[in-house]
PDB file of N, H, CA, C and O in Angstrom:
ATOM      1  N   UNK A   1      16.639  16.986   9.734  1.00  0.00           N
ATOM      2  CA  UNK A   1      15.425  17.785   9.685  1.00  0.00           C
ATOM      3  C   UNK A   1      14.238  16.925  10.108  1.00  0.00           C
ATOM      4  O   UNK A   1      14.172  15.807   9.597  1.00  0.00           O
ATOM      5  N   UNK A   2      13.110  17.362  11.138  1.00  0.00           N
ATOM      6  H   UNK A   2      13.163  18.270  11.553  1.00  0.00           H
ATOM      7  CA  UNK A   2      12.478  16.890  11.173  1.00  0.00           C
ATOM      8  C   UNK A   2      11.371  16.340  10.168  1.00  0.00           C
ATOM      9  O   UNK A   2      11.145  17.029   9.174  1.00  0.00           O
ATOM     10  N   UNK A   3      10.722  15.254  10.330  1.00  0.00           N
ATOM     11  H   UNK A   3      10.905  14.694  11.138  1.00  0.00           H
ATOM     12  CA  UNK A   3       9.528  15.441   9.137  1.00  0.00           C
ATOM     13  C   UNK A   3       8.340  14.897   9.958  1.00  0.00           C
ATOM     14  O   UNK A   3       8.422  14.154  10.936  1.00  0.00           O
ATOM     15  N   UNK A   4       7.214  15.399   9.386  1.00  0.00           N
ATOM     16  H   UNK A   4       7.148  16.002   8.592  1.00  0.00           H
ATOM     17  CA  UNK A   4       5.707  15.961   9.997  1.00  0.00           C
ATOM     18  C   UNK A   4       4.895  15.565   9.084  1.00  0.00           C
ATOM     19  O   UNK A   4       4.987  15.633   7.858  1.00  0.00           O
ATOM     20  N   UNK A   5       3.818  15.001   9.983  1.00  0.00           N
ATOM     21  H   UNK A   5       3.744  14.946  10.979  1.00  0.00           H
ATOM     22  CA  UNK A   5       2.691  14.391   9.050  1.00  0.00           C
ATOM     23  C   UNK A   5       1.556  15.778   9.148  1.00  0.00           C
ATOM     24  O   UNK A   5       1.313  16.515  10.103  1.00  0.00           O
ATOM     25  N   UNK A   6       0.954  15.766   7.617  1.00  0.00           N
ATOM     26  H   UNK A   6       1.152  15.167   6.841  1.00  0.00           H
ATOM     27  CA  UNK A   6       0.198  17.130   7.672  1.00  0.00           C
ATOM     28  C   UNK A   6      -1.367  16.594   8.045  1.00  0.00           C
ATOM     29  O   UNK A   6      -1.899  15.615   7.521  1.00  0.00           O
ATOM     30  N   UNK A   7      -2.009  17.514   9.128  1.00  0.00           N
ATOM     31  H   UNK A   7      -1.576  18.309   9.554  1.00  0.00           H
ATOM     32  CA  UNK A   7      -3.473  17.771   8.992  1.00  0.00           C
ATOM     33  C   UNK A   7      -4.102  18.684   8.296  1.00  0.00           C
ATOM     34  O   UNK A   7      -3.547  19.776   8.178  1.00  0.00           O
ATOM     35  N   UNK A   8      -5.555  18.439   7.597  1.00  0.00           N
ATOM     36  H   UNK A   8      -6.006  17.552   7.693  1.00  0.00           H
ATOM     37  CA  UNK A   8      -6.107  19.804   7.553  1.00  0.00           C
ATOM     38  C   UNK A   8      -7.593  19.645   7.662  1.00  0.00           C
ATOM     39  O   UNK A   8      -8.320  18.884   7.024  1.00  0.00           O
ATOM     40  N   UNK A   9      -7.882  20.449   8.530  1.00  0.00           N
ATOM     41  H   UNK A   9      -7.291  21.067   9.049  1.00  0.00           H
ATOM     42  CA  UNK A   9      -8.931  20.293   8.981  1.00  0.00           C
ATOM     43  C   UNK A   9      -9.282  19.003  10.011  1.00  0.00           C
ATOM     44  O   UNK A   9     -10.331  18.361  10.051  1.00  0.00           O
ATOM     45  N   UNK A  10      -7.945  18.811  10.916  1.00  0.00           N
ATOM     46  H   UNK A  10      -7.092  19.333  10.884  1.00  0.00           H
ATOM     47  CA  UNK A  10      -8.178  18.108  12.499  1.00  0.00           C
ATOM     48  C   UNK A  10      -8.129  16.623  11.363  1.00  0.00           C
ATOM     49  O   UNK A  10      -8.705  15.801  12.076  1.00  0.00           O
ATOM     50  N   UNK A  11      -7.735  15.794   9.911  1.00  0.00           N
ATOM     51  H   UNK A  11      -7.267  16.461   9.332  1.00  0.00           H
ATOM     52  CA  UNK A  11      -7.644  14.838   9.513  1.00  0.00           C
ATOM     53  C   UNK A  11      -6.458  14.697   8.697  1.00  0.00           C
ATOM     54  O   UNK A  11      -6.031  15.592   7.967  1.00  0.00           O
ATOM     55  N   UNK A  12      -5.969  13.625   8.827  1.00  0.00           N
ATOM     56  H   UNK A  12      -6.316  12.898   9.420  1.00  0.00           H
ATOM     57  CA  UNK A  12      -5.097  13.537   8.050  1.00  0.00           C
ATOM     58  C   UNK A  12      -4.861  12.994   6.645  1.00  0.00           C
ATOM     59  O   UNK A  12      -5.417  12.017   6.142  1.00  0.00           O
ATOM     60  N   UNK A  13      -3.881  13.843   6.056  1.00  0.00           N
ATOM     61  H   UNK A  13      -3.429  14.636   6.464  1.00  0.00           H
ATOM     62  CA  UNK A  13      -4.428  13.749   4.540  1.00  0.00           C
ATOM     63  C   UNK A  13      -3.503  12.845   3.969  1.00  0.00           C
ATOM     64  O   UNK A  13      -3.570  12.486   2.793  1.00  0.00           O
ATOM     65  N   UNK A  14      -2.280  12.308   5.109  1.00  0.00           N
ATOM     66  H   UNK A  14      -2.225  12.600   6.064  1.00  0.00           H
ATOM     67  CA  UNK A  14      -1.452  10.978   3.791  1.00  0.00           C
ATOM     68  C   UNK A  14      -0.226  11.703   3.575  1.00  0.00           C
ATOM     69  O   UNK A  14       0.804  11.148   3.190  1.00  0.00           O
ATOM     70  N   UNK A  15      -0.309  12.800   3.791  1.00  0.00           N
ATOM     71  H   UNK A  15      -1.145  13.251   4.104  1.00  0.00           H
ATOM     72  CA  UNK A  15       1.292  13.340   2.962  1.00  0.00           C
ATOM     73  C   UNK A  15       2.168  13.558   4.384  1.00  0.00           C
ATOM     74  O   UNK A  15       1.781  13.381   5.539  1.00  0.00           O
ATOM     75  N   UNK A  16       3.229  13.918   3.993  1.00  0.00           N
ATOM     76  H   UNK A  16       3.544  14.062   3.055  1.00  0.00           H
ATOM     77  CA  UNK A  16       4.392  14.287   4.923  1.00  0.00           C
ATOM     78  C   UNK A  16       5.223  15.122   4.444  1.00  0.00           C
ATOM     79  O   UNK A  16       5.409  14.977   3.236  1.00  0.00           O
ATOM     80  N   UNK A  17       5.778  15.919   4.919  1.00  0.00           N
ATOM     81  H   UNK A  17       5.628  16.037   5.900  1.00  0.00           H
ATOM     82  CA  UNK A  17       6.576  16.658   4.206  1.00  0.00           C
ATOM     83  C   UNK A  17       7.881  17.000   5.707  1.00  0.00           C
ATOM     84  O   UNK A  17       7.621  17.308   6.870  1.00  0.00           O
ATOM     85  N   UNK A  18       9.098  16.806   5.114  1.00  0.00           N
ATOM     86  H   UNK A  18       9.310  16.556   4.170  1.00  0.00           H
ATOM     87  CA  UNK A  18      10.417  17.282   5.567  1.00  0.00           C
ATOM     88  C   UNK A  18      10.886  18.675   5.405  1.00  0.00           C
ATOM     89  O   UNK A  18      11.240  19.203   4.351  1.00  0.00           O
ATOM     90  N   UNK A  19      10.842  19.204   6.586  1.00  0.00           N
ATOM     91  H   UNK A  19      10.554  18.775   7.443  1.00  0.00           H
ATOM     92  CA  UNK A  19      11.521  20.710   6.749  1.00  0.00           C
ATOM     93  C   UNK A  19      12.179  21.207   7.963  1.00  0.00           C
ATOM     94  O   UNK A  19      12.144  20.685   9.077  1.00  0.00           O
ATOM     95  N   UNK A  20      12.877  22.452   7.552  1.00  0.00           N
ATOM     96  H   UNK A  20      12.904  22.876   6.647  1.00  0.00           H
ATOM     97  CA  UNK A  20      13.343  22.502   9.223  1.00  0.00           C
ATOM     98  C   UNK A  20      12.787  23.170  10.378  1.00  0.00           C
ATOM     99  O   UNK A  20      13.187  23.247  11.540  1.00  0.00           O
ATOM    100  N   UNK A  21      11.707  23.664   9.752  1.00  0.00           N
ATOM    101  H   UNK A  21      11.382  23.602   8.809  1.00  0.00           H
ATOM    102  CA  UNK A  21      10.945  24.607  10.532  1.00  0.00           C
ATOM    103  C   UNK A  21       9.340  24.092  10.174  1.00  0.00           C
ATOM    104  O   UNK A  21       9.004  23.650   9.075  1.00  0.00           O
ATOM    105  N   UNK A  22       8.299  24.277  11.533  1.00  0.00           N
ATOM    106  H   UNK A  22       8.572  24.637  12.425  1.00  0.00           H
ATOM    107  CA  UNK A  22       6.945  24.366  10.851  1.00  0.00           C
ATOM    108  C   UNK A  22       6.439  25.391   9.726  1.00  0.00           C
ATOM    109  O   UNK A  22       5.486  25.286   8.953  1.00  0.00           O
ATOM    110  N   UNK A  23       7.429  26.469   9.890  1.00  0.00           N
ATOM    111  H   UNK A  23       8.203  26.555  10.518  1.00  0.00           H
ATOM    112  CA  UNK A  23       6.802  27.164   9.014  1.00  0.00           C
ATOM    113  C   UNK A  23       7.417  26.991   7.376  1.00  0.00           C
ATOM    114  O   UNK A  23       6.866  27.510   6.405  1.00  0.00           O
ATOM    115  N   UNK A  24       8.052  26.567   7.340  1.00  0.00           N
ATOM    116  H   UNK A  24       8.500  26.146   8.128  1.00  0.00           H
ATOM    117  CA  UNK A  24       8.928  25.721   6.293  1.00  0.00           C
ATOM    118  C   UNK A  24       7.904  25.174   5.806  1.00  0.00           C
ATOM    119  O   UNK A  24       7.563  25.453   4.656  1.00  0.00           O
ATOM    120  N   UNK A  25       7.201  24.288   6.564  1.00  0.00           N
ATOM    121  H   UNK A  25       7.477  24.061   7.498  1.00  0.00           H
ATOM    122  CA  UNK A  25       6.207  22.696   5.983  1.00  0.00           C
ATOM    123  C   UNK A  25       5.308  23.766   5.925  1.00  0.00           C
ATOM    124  O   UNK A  25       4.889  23.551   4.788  1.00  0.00           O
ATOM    125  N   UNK A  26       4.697  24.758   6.298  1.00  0.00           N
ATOM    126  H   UNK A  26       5.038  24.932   7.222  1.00  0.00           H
ATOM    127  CA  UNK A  26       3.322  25.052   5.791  1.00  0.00           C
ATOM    128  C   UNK A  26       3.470  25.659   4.719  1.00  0.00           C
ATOM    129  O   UNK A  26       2.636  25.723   3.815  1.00  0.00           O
ATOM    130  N   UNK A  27       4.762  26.250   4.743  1.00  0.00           N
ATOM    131  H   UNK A  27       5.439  26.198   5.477  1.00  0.00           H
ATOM    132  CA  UNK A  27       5.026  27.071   3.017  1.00  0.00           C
ATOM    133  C   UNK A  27       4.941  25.925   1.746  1.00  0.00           C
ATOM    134  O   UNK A  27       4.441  26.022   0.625  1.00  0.00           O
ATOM    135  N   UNK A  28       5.561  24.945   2.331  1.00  0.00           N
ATOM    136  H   UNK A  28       5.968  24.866   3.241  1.00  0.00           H
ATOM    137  CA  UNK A  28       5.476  23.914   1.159  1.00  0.00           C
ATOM    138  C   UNK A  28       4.605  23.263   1.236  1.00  0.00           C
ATOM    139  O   UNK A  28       4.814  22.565   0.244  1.00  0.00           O
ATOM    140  N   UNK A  29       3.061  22.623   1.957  1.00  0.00           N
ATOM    141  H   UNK A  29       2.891  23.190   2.763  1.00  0.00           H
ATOM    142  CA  UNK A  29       2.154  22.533   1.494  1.00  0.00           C
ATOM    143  C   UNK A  29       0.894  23.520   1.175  1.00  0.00           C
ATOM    144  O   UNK A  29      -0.182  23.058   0.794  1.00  0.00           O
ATOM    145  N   UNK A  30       1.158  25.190   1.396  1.00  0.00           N
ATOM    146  H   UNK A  30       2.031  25.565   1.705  1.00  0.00           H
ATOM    147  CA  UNK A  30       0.387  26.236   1.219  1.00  0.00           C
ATOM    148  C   UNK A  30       0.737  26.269  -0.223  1.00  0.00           C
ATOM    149  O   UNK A  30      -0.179  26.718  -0.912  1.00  0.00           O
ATOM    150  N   UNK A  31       1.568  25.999  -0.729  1.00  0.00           N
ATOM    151  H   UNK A  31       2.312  25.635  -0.169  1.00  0.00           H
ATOM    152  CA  UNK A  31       2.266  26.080  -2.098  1.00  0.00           C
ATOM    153  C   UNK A  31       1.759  24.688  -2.631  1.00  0.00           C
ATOM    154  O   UNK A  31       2.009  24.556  -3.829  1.00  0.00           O
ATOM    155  N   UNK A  32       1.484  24.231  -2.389  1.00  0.00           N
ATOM    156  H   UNK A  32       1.281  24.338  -1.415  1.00  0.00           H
ATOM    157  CA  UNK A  32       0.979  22.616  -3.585  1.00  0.00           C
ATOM    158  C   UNK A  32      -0.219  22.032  -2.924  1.00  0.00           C
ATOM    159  O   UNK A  32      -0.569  20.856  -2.820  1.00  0.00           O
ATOM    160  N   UNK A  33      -0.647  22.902  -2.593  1.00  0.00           N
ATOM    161  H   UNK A  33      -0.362  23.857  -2.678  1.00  0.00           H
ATOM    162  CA  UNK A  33      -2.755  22.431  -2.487  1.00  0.00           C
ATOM    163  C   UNK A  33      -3.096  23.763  -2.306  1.00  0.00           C
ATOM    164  O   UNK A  33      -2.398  24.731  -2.006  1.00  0.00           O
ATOM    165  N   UNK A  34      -4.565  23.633  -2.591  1.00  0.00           N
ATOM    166  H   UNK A  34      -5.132  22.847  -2.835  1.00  0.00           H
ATOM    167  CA  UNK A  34      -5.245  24.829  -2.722  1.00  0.00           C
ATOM    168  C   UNK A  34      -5.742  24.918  -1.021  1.00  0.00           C
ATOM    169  O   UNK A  34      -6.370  23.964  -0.561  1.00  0.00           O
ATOM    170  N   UNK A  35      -5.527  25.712  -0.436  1.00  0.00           N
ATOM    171  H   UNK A  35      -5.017  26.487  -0.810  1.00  0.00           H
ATOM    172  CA  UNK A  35      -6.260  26.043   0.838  1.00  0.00           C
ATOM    173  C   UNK A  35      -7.509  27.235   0.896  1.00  0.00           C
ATOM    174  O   UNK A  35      -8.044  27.850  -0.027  1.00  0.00           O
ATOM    175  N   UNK A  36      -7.671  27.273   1.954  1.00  0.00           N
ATOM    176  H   UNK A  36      -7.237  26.773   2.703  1.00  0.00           H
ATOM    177  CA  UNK A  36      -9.135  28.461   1.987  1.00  0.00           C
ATOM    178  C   UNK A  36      -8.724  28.800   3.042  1.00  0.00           C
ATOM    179  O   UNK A  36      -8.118  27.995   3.750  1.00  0.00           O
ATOM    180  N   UNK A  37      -8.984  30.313   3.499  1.00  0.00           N
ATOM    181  H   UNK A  37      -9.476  30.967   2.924  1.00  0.00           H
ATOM    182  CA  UNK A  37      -8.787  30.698   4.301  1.00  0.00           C
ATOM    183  C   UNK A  37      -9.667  30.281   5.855  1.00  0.00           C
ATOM    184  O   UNK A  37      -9.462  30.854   6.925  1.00  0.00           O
ATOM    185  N   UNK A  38     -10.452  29.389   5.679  1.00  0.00           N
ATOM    186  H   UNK A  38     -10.618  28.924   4.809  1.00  0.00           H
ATOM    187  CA  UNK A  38     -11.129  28.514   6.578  1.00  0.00           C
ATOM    188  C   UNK A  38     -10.959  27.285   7.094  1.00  0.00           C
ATOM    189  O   UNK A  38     -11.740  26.755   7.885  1.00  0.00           O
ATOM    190  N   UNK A  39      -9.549  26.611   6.500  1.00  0.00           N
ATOM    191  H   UNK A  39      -8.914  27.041   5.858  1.00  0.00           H
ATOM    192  CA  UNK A  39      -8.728  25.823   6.461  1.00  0.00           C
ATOM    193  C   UNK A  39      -8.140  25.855   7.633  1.00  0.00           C
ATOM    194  O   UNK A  39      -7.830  26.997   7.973  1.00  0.00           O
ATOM    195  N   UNK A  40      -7.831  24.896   8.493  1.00  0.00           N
ATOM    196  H   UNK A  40      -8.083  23.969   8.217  1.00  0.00           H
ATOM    197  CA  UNK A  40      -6.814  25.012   9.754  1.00  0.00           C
ATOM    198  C   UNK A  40      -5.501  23.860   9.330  1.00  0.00           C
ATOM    199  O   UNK A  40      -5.684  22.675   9.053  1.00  0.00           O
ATOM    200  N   UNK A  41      -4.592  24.346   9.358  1.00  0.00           N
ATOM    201  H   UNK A  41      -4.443  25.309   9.583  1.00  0.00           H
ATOM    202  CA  UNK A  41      -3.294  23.054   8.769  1.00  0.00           C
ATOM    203  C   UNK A  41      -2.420  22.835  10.274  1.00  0.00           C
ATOM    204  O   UNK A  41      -2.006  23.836  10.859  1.00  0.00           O
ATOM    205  N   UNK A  42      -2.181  21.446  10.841  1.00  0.00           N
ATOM    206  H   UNK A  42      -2.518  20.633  10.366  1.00  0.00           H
ATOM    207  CA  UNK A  42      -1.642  21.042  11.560  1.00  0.00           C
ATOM    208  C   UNK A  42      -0.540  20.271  10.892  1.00  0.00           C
ATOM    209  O   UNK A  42      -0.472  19.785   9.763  1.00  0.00           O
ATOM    210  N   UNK A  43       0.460  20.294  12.082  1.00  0.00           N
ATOM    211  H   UNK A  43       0.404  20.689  13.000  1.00  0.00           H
ATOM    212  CA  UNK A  43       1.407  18.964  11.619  1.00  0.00           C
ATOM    213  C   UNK A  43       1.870  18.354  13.157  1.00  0.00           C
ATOM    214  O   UNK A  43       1.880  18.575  14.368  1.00  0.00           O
ATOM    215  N   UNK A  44       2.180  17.561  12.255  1.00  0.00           N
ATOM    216  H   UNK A  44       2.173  17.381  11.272  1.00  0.00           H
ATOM    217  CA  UNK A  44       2.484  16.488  14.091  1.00  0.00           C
ATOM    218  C   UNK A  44       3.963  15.731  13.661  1.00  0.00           C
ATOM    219  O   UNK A  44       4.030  15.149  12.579  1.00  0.00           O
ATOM    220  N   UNK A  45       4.799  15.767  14.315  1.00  0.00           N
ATOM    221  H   UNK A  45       4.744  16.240  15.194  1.00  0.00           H
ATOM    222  CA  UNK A  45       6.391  15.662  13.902  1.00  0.00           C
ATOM    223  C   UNK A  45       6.077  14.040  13.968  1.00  0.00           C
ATOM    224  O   UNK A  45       4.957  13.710  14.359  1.00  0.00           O
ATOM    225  N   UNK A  46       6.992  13.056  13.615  1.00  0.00           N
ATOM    226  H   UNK A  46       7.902  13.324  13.298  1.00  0.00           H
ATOM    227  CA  UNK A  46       6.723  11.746  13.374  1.00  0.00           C
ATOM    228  C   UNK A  46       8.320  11.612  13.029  1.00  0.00           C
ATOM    229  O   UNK A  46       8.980  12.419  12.375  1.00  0.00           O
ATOM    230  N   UNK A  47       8.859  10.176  13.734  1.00  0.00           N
ATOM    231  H   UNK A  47       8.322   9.520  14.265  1.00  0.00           H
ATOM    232  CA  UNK A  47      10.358   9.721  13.351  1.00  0.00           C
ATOM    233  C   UNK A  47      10.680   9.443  12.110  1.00  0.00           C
ATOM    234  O   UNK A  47       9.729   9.343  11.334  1.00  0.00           O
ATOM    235  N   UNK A  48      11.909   9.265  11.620  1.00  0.00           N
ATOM    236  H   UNK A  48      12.681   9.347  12.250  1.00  0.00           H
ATOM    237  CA  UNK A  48      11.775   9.542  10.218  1.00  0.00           C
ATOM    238  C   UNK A  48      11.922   7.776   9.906  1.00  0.00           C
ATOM    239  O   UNK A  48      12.608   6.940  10.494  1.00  0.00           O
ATOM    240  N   UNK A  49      11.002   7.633   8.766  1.00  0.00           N
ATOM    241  H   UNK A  49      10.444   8.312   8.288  1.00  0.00           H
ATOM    242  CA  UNK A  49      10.693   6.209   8.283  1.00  0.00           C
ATOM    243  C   UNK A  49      11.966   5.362   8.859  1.00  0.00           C
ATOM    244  O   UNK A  49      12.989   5.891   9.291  1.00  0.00           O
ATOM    245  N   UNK A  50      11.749   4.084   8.799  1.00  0.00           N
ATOM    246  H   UNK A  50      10.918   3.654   8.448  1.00  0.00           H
ATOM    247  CA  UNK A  50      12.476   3.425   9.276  1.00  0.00           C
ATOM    248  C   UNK A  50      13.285   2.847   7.588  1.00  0.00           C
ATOM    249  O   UNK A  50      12.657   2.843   6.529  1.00  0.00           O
ATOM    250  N   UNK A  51      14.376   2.522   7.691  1.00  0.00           N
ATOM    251  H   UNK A  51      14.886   2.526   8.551  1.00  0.00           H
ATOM    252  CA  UNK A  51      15.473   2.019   6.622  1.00  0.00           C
ATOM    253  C   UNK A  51      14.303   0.714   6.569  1.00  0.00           C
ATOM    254  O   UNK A  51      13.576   0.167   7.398  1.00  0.00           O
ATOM    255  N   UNK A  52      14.643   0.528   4.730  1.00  0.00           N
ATOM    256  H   UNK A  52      15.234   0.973   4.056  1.00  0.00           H
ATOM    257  CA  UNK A  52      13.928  -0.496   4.166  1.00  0.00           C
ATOM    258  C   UNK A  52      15.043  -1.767   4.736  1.00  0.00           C
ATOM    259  O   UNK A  52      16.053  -1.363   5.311  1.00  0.00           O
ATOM    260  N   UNK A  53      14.890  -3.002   4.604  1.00  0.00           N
ATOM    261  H   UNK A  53      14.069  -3.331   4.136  1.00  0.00           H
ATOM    262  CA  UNK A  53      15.835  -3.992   4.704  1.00  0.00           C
ATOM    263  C   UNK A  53      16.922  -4.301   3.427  1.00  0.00           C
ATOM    264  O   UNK A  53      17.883  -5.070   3.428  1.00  0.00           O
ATOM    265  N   UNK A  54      16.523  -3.606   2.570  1.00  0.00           N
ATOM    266  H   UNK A  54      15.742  -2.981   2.570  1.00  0.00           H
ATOM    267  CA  UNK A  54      17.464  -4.089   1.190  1.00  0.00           C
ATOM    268  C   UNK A  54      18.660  -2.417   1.965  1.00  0.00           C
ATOM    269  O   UNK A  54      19.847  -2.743   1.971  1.00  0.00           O
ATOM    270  N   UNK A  55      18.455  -1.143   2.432  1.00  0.00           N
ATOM    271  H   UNK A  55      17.491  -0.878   2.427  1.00  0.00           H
ATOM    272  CA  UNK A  55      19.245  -0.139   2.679  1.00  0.00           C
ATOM    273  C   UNK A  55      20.246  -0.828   3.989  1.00  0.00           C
ATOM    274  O   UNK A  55      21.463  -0.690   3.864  1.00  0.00           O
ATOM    275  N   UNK A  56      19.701  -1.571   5.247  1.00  0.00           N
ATOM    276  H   UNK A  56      18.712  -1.683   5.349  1.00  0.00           H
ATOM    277  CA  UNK A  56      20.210  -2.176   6.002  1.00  0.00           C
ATOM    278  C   UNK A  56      21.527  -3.247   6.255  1.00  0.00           C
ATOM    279  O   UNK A  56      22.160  -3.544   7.268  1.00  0.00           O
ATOM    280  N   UNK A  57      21.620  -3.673   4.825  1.00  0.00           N
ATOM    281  H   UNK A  57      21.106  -3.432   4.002  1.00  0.00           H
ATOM    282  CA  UNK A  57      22.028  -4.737   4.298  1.00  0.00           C
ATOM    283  C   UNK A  57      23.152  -3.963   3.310  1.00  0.00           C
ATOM    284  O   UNK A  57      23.915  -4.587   2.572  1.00  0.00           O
ATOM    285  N   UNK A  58      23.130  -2.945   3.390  1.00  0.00           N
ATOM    286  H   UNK A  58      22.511  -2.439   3.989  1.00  0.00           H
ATOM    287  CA  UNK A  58      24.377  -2.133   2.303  1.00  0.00           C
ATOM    288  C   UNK A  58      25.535  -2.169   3.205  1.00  0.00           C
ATOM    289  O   UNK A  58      26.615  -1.703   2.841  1.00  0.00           O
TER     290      UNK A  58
END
């Protein structure tokens, strides 16, 4: 599944969220922040984190 870094309002706010669809990720951050209907929510897909070195090493 891809995962997507969220905008709102053209900045980014730090979170990410994993889904399989965009509309997936907006349900799950429309659901755990308060939005306004003046709100614009972007996401921008991003590779998924890279393995820590202690996971590498398993």
């Amino acid at each position: 599944m891809p995962t997507y870094r969220v905008l709102i309002n053209q900045k980014a706010t730090g979170d990410y969220v994993t889904s399989a669809t965009r509309e997936d990720a907006y349900f799950e951050i429309a659901s755990s922040m308060a939005l306004t209907y003046e709100d614009t929510v972007q996401f921008e897909e991003v590779n998924a984190p890279a393995q820590s070195m202690a996971d590498q090493h398993m």
